[in-house]
N, C-alpha and C positions, 0 to 999 in steps of 0.2 A: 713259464720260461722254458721249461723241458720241452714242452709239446713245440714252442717256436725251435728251440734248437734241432728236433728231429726232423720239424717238416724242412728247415734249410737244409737239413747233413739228406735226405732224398733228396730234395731237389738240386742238389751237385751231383749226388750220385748218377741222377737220372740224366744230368746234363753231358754227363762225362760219357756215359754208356752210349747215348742219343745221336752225338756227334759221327764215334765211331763203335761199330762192334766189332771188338775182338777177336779173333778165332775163333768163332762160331764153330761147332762139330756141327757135321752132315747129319748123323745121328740125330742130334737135337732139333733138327728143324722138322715140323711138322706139315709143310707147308710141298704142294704138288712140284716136282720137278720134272720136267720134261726134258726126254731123252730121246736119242736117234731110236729109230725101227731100223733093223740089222737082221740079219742072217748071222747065229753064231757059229757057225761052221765056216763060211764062208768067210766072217774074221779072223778065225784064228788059222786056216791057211794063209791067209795071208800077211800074217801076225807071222807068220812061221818062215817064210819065204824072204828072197831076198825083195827089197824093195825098189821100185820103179828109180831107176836113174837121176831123173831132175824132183824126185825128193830128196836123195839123198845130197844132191848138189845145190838145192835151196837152203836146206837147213844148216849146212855147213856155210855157206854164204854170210847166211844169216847171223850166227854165230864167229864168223871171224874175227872180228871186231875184239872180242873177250876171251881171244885163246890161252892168257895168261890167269884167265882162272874170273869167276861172279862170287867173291867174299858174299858172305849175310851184310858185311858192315854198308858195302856196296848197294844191295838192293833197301838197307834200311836205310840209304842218302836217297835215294829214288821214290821211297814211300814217304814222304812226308811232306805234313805243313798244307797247307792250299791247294799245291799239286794235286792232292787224294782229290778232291772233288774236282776241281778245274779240269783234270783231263780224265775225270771217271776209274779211276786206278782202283782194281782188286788185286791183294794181294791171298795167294796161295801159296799154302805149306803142304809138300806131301811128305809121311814120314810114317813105311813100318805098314800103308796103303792106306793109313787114314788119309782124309780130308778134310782141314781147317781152311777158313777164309777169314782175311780184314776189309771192309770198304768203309766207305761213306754211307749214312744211312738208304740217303735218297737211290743206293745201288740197288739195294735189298728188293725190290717189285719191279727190277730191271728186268724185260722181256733179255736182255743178251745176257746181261748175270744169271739168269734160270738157267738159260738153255746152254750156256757155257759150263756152267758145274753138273747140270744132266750130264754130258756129252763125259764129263769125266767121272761122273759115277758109274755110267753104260760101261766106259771103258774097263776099270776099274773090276769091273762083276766076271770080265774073260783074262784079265791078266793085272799080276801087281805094279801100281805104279811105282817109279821110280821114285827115290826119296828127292826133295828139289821143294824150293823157295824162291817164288816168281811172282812177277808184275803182269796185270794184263793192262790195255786199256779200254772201255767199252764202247769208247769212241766210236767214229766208222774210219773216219782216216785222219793225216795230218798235210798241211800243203809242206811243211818244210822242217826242221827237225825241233820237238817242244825242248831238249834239252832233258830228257828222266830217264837214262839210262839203260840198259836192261830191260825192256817192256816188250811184252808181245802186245802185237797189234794186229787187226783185221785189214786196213791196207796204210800203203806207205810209199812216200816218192822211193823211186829206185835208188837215190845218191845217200837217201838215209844208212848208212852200215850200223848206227845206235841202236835203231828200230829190230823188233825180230815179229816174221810175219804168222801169224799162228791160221788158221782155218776160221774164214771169213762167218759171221753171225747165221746168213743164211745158209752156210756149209753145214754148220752144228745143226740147227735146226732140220735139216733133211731135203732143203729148196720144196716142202709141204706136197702140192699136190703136182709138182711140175714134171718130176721123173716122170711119171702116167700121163699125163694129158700131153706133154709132146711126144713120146714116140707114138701115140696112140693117134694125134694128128698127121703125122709122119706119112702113117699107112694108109692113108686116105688122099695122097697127093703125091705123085711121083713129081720127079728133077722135071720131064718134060712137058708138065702140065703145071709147074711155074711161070707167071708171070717175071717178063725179064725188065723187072724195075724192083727199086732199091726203095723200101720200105723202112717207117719209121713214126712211134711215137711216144711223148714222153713229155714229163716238166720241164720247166725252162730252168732247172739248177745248173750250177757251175760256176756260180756267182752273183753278185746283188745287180740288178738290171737299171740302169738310171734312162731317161731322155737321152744323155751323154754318149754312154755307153750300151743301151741296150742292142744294138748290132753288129755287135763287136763277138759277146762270147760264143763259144762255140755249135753248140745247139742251135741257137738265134740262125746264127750263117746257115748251118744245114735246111732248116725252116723256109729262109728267105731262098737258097738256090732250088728249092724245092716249087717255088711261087716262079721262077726263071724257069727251071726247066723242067714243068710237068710231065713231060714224056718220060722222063729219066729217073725221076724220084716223087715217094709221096711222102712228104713229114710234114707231121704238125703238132704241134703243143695241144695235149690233154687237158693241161692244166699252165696253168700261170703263174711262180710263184717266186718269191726269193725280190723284190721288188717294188718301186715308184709306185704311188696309186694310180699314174697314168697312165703306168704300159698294159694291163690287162687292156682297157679297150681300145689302144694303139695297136695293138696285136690284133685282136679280133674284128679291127677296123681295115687289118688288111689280109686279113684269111689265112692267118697264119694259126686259128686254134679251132681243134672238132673236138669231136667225142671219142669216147675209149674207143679201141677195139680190141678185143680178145686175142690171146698170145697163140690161138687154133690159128684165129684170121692172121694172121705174118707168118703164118707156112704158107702161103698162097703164090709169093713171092718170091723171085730167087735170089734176091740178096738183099740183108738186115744189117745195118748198119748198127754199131756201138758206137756212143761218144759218150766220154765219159761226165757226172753231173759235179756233183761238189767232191766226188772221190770218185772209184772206180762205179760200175753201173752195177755190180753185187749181182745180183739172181738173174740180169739181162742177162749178162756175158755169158751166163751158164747154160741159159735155154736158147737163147739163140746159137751158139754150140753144137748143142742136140739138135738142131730141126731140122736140119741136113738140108739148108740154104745156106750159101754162103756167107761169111762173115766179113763184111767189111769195117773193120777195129781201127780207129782213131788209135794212133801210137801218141802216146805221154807217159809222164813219169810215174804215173802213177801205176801200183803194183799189187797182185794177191797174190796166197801161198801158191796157186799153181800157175800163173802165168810163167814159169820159167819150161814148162812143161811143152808149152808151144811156139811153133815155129812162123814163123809169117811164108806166103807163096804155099805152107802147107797145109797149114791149121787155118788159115783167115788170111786176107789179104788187107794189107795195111794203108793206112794215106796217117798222112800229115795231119800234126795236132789241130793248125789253122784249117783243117779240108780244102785248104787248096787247090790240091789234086785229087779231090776227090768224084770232079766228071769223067777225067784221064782214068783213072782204076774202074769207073762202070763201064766205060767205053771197052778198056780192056777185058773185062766179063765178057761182055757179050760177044765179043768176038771170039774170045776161047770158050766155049762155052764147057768143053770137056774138062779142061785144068779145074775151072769152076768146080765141076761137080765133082770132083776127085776132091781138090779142097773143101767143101761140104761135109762127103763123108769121112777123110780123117777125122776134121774138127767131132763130129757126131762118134768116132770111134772112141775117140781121145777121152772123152769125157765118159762112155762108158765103160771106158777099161780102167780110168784114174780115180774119177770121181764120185763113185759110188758111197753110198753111208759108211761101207766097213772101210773104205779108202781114205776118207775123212777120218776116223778114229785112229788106221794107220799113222796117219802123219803126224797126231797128236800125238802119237807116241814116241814118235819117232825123234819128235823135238824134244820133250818131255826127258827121254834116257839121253840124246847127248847133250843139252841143256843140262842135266845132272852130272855129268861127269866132268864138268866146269866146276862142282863147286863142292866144297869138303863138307864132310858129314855133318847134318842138322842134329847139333846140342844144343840140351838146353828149354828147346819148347815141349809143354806138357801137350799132351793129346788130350 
């Protein structure tokens, strides 16, 4: 009878821990964490420094919403019940420069969970974090507001003010090998040895594709005005996905899917198109950016930490969410062809003055201390 009672009182125990773990300490975990490659000289100038204008003007944005103060009682209505898993919720405690986290189990082998708590241990090793008791979500985005208060998130409609936008998954991570392999494309093809057509390729995301509707979403359009006006544009779906079992060979029955091509091959081009897929397009927008071709950026609501950074006519030239107008703005390239290339290399400046690994750590911080000064001293929890 003892041996059955013990193996119940584990197996509740084991139930209870299994669900959620508790403030885990960094310390305790044994397991690889991957963190940004940085220059620490070069962070802690700019640690030291005042910071770029539209971060300070996003983070305040971002936080208006709670200028009356983020109680604990508040973020602990926000962490709980089904929320924790449905929308991926880690909760982080800093206090005194430790690191505790809560999630759902299924978090714990999360590629964004890793490389999220790196990115604050990296920080963390050149300067003390601010004490703070926060929501992430490890989502990628949301189309309209989930209703959990207080959470940082990777992207988010612009009308959301609940939302706070923190430095997108592939920010934290370093965007891997792309810093090198585009400017190093770069140098191998100047502005006047671009072809003057608008390049494009990518999955069919943005939404579930029916017989009904598969012509409708946005990507789809770009695809099809591409089969219309070959001289002007080449896009095609890579892949196929999100979708009816019919449309892959509805699509490839009318030449609207090839093969990859390498992100070297769309510097060839002098203008790259962004549309956004089921959120924003994450590590496109970035390199296309950098490749000092024009960017022609689909405007929607949708938003990352640094799109307040840029400007349209300077950073990228814009069209309509439906592309619409999107022959009207290639037409207009290539008639300017100079505005063009000035808009290129902004956009290409922009991002290596902004968005470098120590620039990304920046902003975490930067959210991190006025994020903390919203909210009165963490008592209470053991380290």
């Amino acid at each position: 009878m003892k041996f059955i009672v013990a193996c119940l009182f584990v197996l509740l125990a084991a139930a209870s821990t299994t669900s959620l773990i508790l403030y885990n300490q960094l310390k305790h975990s044994n397991r690889e964490v991957r963190t940004l490659s940085v220059d620490p000289k070069i962070l802690s100038e700019k640690l030291a420094k005042e910071p770029p204008e539209w971060m300070v003007r996003q983070i305040k944005k971002d936080l208006s919403s709670y200028s009356s103060g983020i109680p604990r009682k508040m973020v602990d209505e926000a962490f709980y019940g089904e929320r924790v898993r449905e929308f991926s919720l880690v909760r982080f405690t800093l206090q005194n420069g430790h690191i505790t986290f809560s999630h759902d189990e299924k978090n714990l082998y999360s590629r964004h969970f890793r490389e999220l708590l790196g990115c604050m241990k990296k920080l963390s090793e050149h300067i003390q974090l601010p004490d703070a008791d926060f929501i992430v979500s490890l989502e990628d985005g949301f189309e309209g507001n989930p209703g959990i208060g207080p959470c940082f998130v990777f992207a988010k409609r612009a009308d959301v003010d609940s939302l706070i936008l923190i430095p997108d998954i592939k920010a934290l991570s370093g965007y891997g090998k792309l810093r090198k392999m585009i400017p190093e494309a770069n140098e191998k093809i100047a502005w006047d040895k671009k072809m003057a057509k608008t390049f494009w390729r990518g999955s069919s995301t943005g939404g579930f594709s029916t017989l009904a509707n598969w012509n409708l979403l946005a990507r789809t359009r770009l695809v099809l005005l591409s089969l219309t006006h070959p001289d002007f544009i080449d896009a095609r779906f890579n892949s196929v996905v999100q979708c009816d079992p019919e449309i892959p060979r509805l699509m490839k029955t009318k030449g609207m899917v090839s093969s990859s091509v390498s992100r070297p091959e769309h510097l060839k081009y002098k203008y790259l198109v962004d549309v956004d897929g089921n959120s924003c397009s994450y590590e496109r927008y970035f390199w296309v950016l950098l490749s000092n071709s024009l960017v022609i950026k689909q405007v929607t609501p949708n938003i990352q930490w640094y799109y307040g950074g840029l400007e349209p006519y300077k950073h990228y030239l814009p069209v309509k969410e439906d592309l619409s107008d999107l022959m009207e703005k290639i037409e207009w390239a290539r008639q300017h062809d100079e505005e063009s290339k000035v808009m290129a290399e902004n956009a290409t400046r922009f991002v290596e003055d902004n968005l470098s690994s120590e620039d990304t750590l920046v902003y975490l911080y930067l959210l991190l201390k006025e994020y903390s000064r919203l909210q009165d001293p963490i008592a209470g929890v053991k380290i």
